[in-house]
C-alpha positions as CSV (number, residue, x, y, z in Angstrom):
1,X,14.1,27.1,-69.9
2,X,12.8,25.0,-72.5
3,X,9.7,23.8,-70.4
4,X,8.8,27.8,-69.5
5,X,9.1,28.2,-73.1
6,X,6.8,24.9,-73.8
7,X,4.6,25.6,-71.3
8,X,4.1,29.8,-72.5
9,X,3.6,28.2,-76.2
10,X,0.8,25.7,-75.8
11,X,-0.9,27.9,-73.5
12,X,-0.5,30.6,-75.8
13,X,-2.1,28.6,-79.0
14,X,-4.9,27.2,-76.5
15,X,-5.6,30.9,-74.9
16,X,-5.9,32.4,-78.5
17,X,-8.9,29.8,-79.2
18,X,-10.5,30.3,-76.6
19,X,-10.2,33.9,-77.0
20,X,-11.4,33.5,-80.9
21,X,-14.3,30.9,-79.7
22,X,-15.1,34.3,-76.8
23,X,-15.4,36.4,-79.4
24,X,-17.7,34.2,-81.5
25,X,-19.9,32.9,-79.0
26,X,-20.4,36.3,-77.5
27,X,-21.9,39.2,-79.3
28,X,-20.9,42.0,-76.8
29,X,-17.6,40.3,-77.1
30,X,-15.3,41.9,-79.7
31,X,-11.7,40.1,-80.1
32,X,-10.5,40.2,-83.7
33,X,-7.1,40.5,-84.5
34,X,-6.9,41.8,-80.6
35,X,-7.1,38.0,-79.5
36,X,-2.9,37.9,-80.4
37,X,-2.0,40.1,-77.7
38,X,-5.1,39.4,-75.8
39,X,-3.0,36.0,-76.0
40,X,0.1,36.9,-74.2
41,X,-1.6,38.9,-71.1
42,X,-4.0,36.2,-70.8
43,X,-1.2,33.5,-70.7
44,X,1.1,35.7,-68.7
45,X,-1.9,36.1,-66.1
46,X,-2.8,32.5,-65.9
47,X,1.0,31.2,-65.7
48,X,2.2,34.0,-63.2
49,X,-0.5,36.5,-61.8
50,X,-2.7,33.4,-61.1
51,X,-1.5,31.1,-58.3
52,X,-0.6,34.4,-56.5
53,X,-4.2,35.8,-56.5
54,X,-5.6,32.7,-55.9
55,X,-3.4,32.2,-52.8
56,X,-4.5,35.4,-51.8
57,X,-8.3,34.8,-51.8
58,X,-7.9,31.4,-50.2
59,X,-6.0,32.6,-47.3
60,X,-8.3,34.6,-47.0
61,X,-11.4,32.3,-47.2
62,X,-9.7,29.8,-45.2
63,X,-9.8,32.0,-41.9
64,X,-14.0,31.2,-41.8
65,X,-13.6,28.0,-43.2
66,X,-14.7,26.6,-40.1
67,X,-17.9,28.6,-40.1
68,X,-19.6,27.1,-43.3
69,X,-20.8,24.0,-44.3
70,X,-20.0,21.8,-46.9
71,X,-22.3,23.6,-49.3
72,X,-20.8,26.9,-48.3
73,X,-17.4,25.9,-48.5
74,X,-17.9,25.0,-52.2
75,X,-19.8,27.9,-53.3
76,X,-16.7,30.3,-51.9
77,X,-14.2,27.8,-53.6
78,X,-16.3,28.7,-57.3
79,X,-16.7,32.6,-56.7
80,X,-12.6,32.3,-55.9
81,X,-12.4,30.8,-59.2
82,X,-14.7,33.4,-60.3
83,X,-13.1,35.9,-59.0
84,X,-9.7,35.1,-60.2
85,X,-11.2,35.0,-63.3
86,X,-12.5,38.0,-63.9
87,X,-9.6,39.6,-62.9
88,X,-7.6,38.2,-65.3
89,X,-10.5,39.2,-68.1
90,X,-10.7,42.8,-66.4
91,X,-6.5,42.9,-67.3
92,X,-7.2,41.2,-70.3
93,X,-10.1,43.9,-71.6
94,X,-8.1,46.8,-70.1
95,X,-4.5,46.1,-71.6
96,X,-5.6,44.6,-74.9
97,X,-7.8,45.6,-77.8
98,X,-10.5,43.2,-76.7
99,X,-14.1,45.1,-76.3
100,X,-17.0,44.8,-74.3
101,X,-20.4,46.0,-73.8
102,X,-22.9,44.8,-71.5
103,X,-22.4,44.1,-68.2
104,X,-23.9,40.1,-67.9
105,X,-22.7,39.2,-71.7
106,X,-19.5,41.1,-71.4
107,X,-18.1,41.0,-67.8
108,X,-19.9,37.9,-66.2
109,X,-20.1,35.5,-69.1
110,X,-16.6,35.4,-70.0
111,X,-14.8,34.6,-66.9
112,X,-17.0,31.7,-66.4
113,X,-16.1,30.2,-70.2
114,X,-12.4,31.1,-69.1
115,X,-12.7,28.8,-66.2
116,X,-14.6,26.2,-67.9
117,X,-11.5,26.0,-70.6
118,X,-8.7,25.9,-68.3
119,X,-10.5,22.9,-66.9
120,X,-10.4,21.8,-70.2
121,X,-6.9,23.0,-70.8
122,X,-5.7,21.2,-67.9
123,X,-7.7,17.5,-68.5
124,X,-4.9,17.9,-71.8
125,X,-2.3,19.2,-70.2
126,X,0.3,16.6,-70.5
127,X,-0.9,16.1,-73.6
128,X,0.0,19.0,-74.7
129,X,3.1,19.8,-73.1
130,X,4.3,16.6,-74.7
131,X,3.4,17.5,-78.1
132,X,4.6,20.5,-78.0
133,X,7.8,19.6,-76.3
134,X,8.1,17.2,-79.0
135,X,8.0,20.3,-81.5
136,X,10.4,22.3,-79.6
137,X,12.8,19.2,-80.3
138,X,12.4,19.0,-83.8
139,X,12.7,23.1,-84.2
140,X,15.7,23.1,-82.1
141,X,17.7,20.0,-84.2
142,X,16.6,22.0,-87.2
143,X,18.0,24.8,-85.6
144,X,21.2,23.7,-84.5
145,X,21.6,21.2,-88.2
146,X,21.1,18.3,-86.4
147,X,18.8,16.0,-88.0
148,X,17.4,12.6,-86.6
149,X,18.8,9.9,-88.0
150,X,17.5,6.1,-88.3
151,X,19.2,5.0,-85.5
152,X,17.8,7.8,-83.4
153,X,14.5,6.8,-84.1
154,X,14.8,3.4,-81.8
155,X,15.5,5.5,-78.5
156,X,12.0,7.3,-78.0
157,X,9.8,3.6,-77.6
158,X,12.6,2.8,-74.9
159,X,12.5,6.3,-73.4
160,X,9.0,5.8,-73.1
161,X,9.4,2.3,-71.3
162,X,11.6,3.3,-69.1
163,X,9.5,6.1,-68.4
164,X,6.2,3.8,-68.0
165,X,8.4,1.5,-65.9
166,X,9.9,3.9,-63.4
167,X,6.3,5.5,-63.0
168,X,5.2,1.7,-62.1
169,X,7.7,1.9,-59.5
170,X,6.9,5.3,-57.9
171,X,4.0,6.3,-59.1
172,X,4.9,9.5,-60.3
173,X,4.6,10.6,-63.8
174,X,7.9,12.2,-66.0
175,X,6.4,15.5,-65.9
176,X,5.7,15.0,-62.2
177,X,9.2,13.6,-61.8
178,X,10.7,16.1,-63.6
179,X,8.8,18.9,-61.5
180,X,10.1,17.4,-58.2
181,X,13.8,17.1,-59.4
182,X,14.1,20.8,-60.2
183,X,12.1,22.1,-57.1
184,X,15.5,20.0,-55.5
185,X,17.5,22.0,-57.9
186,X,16.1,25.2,-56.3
């Protein structure tokens, strides 16, 4: 639970940037106080409507993969992206209080700067997910009353290590680690 909750949080934060930077950058963009719930649909989408639609379009494109060159192949992998995109900003637009006007400004532009900062989103990923897990933590001691000590303060540097040292051995990160051990749990 606590990584869905992690994982919805930072994406959250990053998604209402983005949406604030949209609505900056774009004058037929209007987000305002909007970008909040814009927020939640548009990390909703990404984390759950996403994968699915994407999997849809390339099942679909892989049918005639055979058919195109290598040229072709990547120019129907980036209007999938595209398209995925834009769906998620047609949901966003339609079930928030986002506006738009202009079609190249309002519908085109957007989807492309969502795509170029979940690229961005996920080069940080771990990053973030780590920070923010470490936040989670700290909330949830102060929470529950219980308050790192000194002698707690010794354990992370030899989580860490043992975490650096098992990923010598296998080559898999925690995160990875962790991702495999509860698709065993399913």
């Amino acid at each position: 639970m606590k990584t869905w909750i992690v994982r919805f949080a930072s994406l959250y934060v990053f998604n209402l940037v983005v949406l604030f930077a949209v609505g900056l950058l774009l004058p037929n963009v209007s987000v305002g106080w909007a970008a909040l719930w814009a927020s939640v649909i548009l990390t909703a989408a990404t984390l759950w409507l996403k994968p699915v639609v994407s999997k849809i379009f390339t099942g679909a494109a892989r049918k005639s993969a055979g058919q195109r060159t290598r040229l072709g192949e990547k120019l129907v992998q980036y209007g999938i992206v595209f398209l995925v995109e834009l769906i998620i900003w047609v949901l966003v637009v339609i079930f928030s209080g986002v506006r738009v006007g202009g079609f190249f400004w309002g519908w085109v532009i957007p989807p492309i700067l969502l795509a170029i900062a979940w690229i961005i989103y996920d080069l940080a990923d771990d990053r973030i997910h780590r920070t923010a897990g470490e936040l989670y933590d700290k909330a949830d001691a102060g929470i529950r009353g219980t308050r790192g000590t000194t002698a707690a303060a010794p354990a992370a540097p030899t989580a860490a290590g043992r975490e650096g040292a098992a990923e010598l051995r296998d080559g898999l990160t925690a995160e990875q680690r962790r991702m495999l051990d509860e698709l065993g749990k399913s």
